[in-house]
TORFIZA-116121 format. One record per residue (C-alpha): chain; x, y, z; residue in one letter. Coordinates in steps of 0.25 Angstrom, whole numbers. Each point is the difference from the previous one (the first is absolute). Layout:
% TORFIZA-116121
kette,xx,yy,zz,rest
A,X,Y,Z,A
...
//
This chain:
% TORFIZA-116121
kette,xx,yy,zz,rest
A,114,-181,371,X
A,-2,-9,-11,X
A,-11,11,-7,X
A,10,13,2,X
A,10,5,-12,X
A,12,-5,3,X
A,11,10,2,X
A,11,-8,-11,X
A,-12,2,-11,X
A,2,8,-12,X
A,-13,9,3,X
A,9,3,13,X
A,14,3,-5,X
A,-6,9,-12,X
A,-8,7,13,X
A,13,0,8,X
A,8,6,-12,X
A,-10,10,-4,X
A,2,6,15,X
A,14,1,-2,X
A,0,5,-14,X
A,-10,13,4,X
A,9,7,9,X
A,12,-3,-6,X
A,-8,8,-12,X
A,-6,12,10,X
A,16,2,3,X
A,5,-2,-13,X
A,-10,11,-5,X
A,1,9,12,X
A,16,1,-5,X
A,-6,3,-15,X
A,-9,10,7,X
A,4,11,-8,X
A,0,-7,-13,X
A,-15,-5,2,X
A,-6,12,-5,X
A,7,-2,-13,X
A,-11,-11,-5,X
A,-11,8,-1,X
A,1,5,-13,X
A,2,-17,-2,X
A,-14,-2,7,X
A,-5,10,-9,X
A,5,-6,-12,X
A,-2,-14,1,X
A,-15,4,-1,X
A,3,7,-11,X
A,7,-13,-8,X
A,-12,-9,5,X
A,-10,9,-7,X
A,8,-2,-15,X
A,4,-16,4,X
A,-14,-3,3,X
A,-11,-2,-8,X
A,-13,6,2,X
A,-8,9,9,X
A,-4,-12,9,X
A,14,-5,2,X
A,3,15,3,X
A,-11,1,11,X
A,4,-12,4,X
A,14,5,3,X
A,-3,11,7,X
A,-9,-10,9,X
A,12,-8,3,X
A,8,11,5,X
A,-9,6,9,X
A,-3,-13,6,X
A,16,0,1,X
A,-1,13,6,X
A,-13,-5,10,X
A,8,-11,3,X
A,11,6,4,X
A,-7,10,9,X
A,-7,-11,8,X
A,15,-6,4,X
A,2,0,15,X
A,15,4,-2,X
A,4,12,-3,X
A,12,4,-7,X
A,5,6,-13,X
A,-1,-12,-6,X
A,-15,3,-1,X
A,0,14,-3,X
A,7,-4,-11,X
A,-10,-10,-4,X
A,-11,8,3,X
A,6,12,-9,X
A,5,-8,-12,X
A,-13,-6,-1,X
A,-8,13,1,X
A,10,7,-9,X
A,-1,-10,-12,X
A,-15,-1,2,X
A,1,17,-4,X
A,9,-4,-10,X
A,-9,-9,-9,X
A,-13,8,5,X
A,8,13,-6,X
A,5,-6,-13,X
A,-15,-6,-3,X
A,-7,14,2,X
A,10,7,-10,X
A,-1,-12,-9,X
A,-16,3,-1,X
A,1,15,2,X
A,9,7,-11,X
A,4,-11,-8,X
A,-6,-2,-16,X
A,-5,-12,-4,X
A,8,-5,-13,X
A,-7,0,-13,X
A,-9,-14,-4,X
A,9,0,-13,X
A,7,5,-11,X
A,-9,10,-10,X
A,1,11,-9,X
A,-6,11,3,X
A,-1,15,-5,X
A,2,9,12,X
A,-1,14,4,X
A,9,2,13,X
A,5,13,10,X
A,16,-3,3,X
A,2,-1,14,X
A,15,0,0,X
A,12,-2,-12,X
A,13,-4,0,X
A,10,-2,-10,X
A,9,-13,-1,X
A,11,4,-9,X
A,7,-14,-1,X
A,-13,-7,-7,X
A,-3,12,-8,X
A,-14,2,6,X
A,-9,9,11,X
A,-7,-9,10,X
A,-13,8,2,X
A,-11,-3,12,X
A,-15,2,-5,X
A,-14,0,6,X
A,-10,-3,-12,X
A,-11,9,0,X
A,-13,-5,-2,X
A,3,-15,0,X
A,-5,-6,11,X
A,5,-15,-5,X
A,14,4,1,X
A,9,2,12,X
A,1,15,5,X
A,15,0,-2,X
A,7,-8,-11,X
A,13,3,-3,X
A,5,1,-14,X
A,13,2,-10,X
A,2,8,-11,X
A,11,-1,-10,X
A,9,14,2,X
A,-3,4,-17,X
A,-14,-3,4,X
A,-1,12,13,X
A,-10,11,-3,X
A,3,14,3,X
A,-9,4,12,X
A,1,-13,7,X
A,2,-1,16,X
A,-8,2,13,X
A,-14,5,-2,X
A,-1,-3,-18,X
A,-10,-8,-3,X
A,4,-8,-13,X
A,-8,-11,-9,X
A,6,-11,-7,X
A,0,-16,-2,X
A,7,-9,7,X
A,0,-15,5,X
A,-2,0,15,X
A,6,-13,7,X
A,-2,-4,16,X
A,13,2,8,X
A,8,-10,-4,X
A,2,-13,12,X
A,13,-7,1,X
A,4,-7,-15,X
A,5,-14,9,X
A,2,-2,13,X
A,11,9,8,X
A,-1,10,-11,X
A,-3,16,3,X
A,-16,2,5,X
A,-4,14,-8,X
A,-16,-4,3,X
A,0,0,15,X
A,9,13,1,X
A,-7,7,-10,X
A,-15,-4,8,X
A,5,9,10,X
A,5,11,-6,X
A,-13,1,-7,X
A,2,-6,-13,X
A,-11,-8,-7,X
A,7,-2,-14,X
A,10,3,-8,X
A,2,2,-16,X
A,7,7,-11,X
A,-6,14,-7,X
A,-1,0,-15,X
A,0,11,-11,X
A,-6,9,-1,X
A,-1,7,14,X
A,-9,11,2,X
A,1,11,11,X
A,-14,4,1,X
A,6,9,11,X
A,14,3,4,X
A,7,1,12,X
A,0,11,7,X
A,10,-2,12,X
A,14,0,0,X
A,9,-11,1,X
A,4,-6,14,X
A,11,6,5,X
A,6,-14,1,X
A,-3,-4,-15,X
A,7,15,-4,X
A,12,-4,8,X
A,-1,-14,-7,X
A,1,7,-15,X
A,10,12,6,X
A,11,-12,4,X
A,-3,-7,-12,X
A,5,13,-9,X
A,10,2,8,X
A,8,-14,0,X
A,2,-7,-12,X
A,2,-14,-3,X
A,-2,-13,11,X
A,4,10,11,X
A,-16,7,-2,X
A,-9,-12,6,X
A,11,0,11,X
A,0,13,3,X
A,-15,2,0,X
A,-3,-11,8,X
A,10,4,10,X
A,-7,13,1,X
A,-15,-4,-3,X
A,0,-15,4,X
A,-7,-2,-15,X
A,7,-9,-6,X
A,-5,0,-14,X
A,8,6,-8,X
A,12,-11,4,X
A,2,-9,-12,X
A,-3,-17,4,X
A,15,-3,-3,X
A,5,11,11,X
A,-12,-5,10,X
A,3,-15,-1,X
A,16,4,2,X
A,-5,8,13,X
A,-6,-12,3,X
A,10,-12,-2,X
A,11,11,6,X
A,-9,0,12,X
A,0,15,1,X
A,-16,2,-5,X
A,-3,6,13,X
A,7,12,-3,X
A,-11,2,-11,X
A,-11,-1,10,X
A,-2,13,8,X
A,2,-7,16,X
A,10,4,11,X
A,12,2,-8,X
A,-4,12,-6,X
A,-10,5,11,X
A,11,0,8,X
A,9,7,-8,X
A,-8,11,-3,X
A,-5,1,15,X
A,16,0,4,X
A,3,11,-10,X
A,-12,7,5,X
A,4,1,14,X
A,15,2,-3,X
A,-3,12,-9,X
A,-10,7,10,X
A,11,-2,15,X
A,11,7,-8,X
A,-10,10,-7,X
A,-6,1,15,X
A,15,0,8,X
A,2,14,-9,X
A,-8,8,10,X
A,7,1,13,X
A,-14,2,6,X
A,-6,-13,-6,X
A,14,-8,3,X
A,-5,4,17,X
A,-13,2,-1,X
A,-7,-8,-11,X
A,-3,-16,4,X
A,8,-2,-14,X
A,-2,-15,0,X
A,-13,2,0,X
A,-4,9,-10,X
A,10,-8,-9,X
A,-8,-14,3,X
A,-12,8,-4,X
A,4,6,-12,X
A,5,-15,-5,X
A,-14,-6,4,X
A,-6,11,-9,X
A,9,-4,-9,X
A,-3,-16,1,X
A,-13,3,-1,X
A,0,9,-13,X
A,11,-9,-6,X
A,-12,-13,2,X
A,-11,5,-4,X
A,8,7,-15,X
A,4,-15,-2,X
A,-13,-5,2,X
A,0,-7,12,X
A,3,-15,-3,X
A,1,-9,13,X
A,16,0,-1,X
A,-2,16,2,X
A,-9,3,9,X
A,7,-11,10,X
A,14,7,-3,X
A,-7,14,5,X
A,-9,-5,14,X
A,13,-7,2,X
A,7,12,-3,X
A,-11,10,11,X
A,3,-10,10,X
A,15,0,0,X
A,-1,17,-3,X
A,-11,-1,14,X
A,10,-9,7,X
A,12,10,-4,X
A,-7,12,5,X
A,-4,-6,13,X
A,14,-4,1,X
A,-1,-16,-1,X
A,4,-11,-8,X
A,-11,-3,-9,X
A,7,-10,-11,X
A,-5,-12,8,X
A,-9,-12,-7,X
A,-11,7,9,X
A,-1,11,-12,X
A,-1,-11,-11,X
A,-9,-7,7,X
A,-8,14,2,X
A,0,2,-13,X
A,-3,-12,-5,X
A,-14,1,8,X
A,-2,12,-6,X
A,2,-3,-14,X
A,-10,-13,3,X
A,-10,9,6,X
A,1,7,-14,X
A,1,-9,-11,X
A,-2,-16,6,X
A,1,-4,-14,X
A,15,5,-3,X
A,4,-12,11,X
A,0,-10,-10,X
A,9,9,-10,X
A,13,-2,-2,X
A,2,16,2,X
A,-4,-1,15,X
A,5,-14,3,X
A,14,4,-6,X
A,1,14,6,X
A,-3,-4,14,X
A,8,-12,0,X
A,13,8,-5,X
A,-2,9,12,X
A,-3,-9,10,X
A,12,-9,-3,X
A,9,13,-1,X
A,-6,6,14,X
A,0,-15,5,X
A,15,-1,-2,X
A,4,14,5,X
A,-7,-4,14,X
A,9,-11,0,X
A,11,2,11,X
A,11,-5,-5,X
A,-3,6,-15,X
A,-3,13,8,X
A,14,-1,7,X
A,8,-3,-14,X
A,-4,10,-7,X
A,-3,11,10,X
A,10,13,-2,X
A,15,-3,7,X
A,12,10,-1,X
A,9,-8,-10,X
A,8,2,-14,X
A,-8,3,-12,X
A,2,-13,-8,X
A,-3,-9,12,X
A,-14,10,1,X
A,-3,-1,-15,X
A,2,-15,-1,X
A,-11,0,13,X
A,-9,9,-7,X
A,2,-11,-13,X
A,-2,-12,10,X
A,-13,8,7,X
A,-7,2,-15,X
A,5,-14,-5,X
A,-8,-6,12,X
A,-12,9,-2,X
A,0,-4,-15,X
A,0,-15,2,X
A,-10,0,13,X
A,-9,7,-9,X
A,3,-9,-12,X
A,-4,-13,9,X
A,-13,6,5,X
A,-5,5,-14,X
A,4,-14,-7,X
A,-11,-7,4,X
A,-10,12,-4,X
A,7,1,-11,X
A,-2,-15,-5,X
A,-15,1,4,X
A,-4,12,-7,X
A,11,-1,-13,X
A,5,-16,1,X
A,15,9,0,X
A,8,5,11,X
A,13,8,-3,X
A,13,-5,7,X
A,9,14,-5,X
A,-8,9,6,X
A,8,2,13,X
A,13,3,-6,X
A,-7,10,-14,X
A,-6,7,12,X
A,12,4,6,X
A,3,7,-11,X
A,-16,3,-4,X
A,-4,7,12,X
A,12,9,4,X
A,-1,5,-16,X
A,-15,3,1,X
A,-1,6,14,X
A,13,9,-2,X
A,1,4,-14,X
A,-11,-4,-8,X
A,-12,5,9,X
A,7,14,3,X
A,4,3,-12,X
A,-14,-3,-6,X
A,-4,9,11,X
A,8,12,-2,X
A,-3,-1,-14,X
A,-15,2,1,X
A,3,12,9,X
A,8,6,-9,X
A,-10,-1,-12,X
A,-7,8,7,X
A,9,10,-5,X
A,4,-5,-13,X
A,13,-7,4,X
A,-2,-15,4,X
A,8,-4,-14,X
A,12,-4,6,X
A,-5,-7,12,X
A,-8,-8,-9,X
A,10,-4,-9,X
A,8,-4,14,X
A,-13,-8,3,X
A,0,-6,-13,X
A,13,-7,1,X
A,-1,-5,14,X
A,-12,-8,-3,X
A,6,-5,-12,X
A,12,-5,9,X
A,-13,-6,10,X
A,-5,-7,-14,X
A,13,-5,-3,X
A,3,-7,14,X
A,-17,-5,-2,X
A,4,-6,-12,X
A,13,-5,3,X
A,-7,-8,13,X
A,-11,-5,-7,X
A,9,-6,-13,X
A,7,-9,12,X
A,-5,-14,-1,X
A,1,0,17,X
A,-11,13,0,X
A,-13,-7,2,X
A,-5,-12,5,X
A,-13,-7,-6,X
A,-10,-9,5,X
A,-15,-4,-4,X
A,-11,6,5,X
A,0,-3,16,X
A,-13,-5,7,X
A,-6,11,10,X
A,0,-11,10,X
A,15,-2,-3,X
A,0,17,3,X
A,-7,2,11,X
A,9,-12,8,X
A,13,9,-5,X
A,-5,14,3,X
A,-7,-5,14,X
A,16,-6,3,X
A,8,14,-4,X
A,-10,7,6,X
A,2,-10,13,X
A,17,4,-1,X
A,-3,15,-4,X
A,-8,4,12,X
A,5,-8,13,X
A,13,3,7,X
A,5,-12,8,X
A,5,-13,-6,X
A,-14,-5,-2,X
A,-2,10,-12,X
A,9,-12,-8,X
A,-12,-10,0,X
A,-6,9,-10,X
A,13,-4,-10,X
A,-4,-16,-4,X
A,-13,5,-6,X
A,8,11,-8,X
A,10,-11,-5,X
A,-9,-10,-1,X
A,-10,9,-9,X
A,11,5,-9,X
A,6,-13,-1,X
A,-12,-7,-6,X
A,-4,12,-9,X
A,15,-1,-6,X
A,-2,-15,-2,X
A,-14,0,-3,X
A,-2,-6,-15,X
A,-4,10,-10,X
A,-14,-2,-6,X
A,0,-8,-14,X
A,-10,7,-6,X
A,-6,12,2,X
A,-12,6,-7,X
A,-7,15,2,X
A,-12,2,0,X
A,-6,4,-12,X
A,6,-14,-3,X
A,8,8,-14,X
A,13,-2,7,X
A,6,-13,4,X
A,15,-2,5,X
A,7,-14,1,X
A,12,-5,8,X
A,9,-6,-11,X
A,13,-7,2,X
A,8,12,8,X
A,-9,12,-6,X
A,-15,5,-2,X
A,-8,1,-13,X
A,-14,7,-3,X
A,-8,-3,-8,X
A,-2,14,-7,X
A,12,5,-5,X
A,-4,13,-3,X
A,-6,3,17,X
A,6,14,5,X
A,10,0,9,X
A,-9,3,12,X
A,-6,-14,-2,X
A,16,-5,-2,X
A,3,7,13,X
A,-11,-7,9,X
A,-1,-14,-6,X
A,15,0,1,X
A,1,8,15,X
A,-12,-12,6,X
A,8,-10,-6,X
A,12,5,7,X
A,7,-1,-14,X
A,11,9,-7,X
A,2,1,-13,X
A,-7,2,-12,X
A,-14,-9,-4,X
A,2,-7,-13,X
A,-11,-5,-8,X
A,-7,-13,2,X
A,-2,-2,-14,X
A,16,1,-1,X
A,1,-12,9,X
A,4,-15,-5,X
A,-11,-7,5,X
A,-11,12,-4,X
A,-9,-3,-13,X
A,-7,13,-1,X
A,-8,7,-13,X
A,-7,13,1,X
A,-11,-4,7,X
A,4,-13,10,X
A,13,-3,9,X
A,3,-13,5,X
A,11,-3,7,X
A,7,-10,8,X
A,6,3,13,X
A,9,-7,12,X
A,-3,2,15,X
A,10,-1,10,X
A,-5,-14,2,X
A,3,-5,-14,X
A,-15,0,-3,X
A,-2,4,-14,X
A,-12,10,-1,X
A,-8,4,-14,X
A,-7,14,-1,X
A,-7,5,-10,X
A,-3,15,-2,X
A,-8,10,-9,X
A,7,11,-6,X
A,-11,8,-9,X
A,-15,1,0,X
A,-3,-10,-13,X
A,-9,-10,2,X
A,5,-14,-1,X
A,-8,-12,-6,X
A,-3,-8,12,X
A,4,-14,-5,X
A,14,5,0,X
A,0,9,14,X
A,-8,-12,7,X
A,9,-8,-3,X
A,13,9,5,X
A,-7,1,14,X
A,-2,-13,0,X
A,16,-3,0,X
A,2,13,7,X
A,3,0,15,X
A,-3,14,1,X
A,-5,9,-10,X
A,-1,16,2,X
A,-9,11,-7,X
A,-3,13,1,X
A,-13,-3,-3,X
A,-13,-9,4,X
A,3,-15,-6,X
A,-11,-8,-2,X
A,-4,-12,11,X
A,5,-10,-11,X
A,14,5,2,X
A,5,-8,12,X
A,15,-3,3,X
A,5,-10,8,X
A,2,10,12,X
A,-2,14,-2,X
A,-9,10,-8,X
A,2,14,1,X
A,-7,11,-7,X
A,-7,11,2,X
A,-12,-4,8,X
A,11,-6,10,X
A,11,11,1,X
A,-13,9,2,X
A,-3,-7,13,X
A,15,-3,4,X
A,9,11,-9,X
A,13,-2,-3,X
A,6,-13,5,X
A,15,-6,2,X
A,0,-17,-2,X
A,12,-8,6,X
A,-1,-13,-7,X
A,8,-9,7,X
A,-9,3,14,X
A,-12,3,-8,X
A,-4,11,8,X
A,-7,13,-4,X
A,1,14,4,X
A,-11,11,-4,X
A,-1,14,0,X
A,-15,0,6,X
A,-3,-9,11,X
A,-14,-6,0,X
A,-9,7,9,X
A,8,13,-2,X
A,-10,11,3,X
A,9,11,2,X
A,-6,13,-8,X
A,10,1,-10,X
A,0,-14,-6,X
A,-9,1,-13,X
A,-2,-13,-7,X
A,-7,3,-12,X
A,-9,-11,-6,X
A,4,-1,-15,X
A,-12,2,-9,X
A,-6,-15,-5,X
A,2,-4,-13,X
A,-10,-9,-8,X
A,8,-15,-1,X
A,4,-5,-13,X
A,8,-10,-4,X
A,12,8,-2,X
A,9,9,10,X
//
């Protein structure tokens, strides 16, 4: 006895609990039973995600080793139950997952270009389309006898600068500046390099004057871009960008002002062509065709009506998806759509969270790559918290349909869409901070508003007035158009100039993300009171991100722009930066408010060619920085000595060995390895853009050109 475990060990009682714990989990999932399936497009993604978080092709293989071994593993257990299917098919699924996003990454996607270069090229247009609000045509090319470039490169033209002749099929020659897709300017900023990898863009650039069409176009314009310049004749003022995105999901024609009031209003969606107007035109579709249909007696008795509607709304759907282009939010709207028109027809409920889950797989299937977009992460999370809560009972018993007065039913149908609004709100909050370090807090009361105007006047009245220009009469209804989008504009504008509209926060750690996403999906998708353990990580993530410190310093990565936290506000370094570099120094710092100069600040001593200034952390600690504004050399007795003094000096070029801070040196040759970076000085901690090992197949780190050493900079 005195060589056998004892019963009271601690190896025994985790033994003992681990016996108890398995079959209360078989009976807790054989009661989710129906809910289980819904993970698999989970599975599928969580392959997916590992492939972008890790770092190379051997921890990717290595991945997909662990989780067939999960899966091997999970086979060769004596029990059986669902707890092991489930471990067996989640670990198979995301082993798919990350082996389907590797083979697109290395099968269609364009390796960016090594770097910035002028070059004089002769191209064939693949595609052109016009961006009214930046006074531009954003044209897709494939150089023609230029094997060093990319075979697609994307590039704009000033509108005064258009040749006649040019669209799909001209071949035109002109000068231009090619540049690689552009990584992320600082951390938690927009990612325009991985995104335009797999739609097939190497690089991008301006065109200069002259351009020559060596051979014009011989096709006709898209029937989408012909219905993009149609509505943009026919509406005047804001109302056209609105109305042609409504009708074409192209939203270049809407001014920045409008977009960002959409934005703060929370009421961007409606721009994005995704269920709300799939549904709409769907709904209209089969409407029109029953009563059409119910005036033949014989087809009223004979004809399976229901039928031959849903199938001439899926043709619809279909035609409406593929006119729009076919973005993630669209295509998702419309396999949703065939499913609810296939469950309709066979006489079944098919507005369950087994349809999103369906067409979530689908979409992955597709285009893995859109699941780290804030396109499919947003759309599918806004559905599944809608469906979620309409399959809750006691939501489902308050707002089903009763006999009662018509005050008591509209204020039920106001109370229904109130609860909608903020369920959507709180699940695309924490997407929202991630992706654009804002979430809007308005959004559920302008939608009430928002969505019955667009569904019920605004989209039917830009419908009937298409149809009527087909014979010359669509005037009026446009001029009805018109002035309901301006009232949509208004109530935008309105929102967004509240001081409650948005929420900001820095830029959020993918860690951070992944806990709060795994938690709402946790609550979304079970049914019994357990789907409430999935709330702490949601709280606890969003809690954090709202009291996170906001970064001190932030640079970009061509080291030009530099943004400090001063006092209560922010300051750049160049005063004269557009507003895009504004927007995302001022959005990662999770700051609002206009950027002042640094050389305006009291403790700033700047010339035209050097910045030094002295600046407070949080701690108290006083830090000195020193910065380069211009391209002059400066004698190296002087800068030697202000590195010297300097904690951290900043370039956006090479400095010289002998220029050595007490802490930090950042130039060129740095931010070419790291990219853009964002410094808190009170943790002393830094975040980069690139990670080092990063072998994904859209980072580009460009060696700078070596320079002969001189004693001056």
């Amino acid at each position: 006895m005195a060589f056998e475990p004892r019963q009271t060990s601690y190896r025994g009682r985790i033994v003992t609990h681990a016996a108890q714990l398995f079959p209360k989990l078989e009976t807790w999932l054989e009661t989710e039973r129906e809910q289980v399936a819904l993970w698999a497009p989970v599975g599928l993604g969580a392959g997916i995600v590992a492939w972008f978080l890790l770092l190379n092709p051997a921890q990717w293989l290595a991945f997909c080793c662990f989780a067939l071994g999960v899966a091997a593993l999970g086979g060769l257990s004596p029990t059986s139950g669902r707890l092991r299917h489930i471990l067996i098919a989640g670990a198979v699924l995301a082993t798919i997952g990350c082996l389907l996003i590797w083979g697109k990454a290395a099968l269609p996607g364009q390796p960016p270009l090594a770097r910035a270069t002028f070059v004089d090229m002769t191209a064939r247009v693949q595609s052109v389309r016009s961006v009214p609000a930046q006074d531009m045509v954003r044209a897709m090319l494939r150089p023609i006898d230029a094997p060093a470039l990319p075979t697609l490169v994307r590039v704009n033209i000033p509108v005064e600068d258009v040749p006649d002749g040019l669209g799909k099929g001209a071949v035109i020659r002109f000068r231009t500046r090619l540049m690689p897709p552009a990584p992320p300017a600082v951390p938690g900023a927009y990612d325009f390099a991985a995104r335009a990898y797999f739609q097939g863009i190497g690089a991008t650039g301006k065109a200069l004057k002259p351009i020559t069409v060596l051979e014009p176009t011989r096709e006709a314009p898209p029937l989408r871009a012909r219905l993009f310049a149609h509505i943009l004749e026919q509406v005047e003022g804001p109302a056209e960008g609105i109305a042609a995105a409504l009708a074409t999901g192209d939203q270049g024609a809407i001014s920045e002002a409008d977009a960002e009031a959409m934005r703060r209003s929370g009421l961007a969606h409606l721009l994005s062509i995704s269920g709300l107007h799939v549904t709409a035109l769907i709904s209209a579709t089969i409407f029109l065709l029953m009563r059409v249909m119910a005036l033949s007696r014989r087809a009223a008795l004979d004809w399976p009506l229901m039928l031959i509607a849903a199938g001439g709304g899926a043709l619809v759907g279909i035609g409406y998806t593929w006119l729009t282009g076919a973005e993630v939010p669209t295509v998702r709207s419309c396999i949703a759509a065939l499913l609810v028109l296939g469950g309709l027809a066979l006489g079944r409920d098919a507005i369950t969270l087994r349809l999103v889950a369906t067409g979530a797989l689908i979409v992955l299937l597709l285009w893995p790559e859109s699941l780290v977009g804030p396109s499919f992460q947003m759309s599918f999370a806004a559905v599944t918290a809608i469906v979620a809560l309409a399959e809750h009972r006691r939501f489902r018993a308050f707002a089903a349909a009763r006999e009662e007065h018509w005050p008591r039913k509209c204020a039920r149908a106001l109370a229904v869409t109130l609860a909608t609004g903020l369920v959507v709100e709180l699940a695309l909050m924490p997407i929202a901070l991630f992706h654009f370090h804002k979430a809007g807090l308005l959004g559920a009361f302008a939608n009430l508003i928002a969505i019955p105007l667009t569904t019920f006047v605004v989209m039917p009245l830009e419908v009937l007035a298409l149809l009527f220009d087909l014979v010359g009469l669509g005037a009026p209804l446009w001029w009805m158009t018109r002035h309901a989008l301006d009232l949509l504009l208004a109530l935008a504008h309105g929102v967004a100039a509240s001081p409650l509209a948005t929420l900001l926060a820095p830029a959020m750690r993918p860690g951070l993300f992944a806990m709060v996403i795994a938690g709402l999906l946790w609550c979304l998708l079970w049914r019994t009171r357990w789907r409430w353990l999935g709330l702490p990580p949601v709280v606890v993530g969003v809690t954090l991100v709202l009291t996170a410190p906001s970064p001190d310093l932030l640079v970009t990565g061509d080291g030009r722009h530099v943004a400090i936290r001063s006092g209560g506000g922010m300051a750049i370094l160049r005063d004269r930066a557009g507003d895009y570099v504004r927007d995302t120094l001022s959005e990662s710092a999770g700051y609002e408010g206009d950027l002042s100069a640094i050389a305006d600040l009291p403790t700033a001593r700047c010339s035209t060619d050097l910045c030094a200034l002295n600046a407070t952390d949080a701690a108290g600690r006083t830090w000195r920085l020193l910065m380069t504004r211009s391209d002059m050399l400066i004698d190296r007795p002087v800068f030697e000595q202000a590195c010297a003094q300097a904690d951290i000096v900043i370039s956006d070029r090479r400095l010289p060995r002998w220029c050595r801070p007490r802490w930090l040196r950042i130039d060129r040759w740095l931010l070419a390895r790291t990219g853009g970076l964002s410094i808190s000085l009170a943790q002393g901690k830094v975040h980069t853009v690139h990670r080092p090992g990063d072998d994904h197949p859209w980072i580009a780190t460009p060696q700078p050109r070596k320079r002969r050493l001189s004693r001056q900079l």
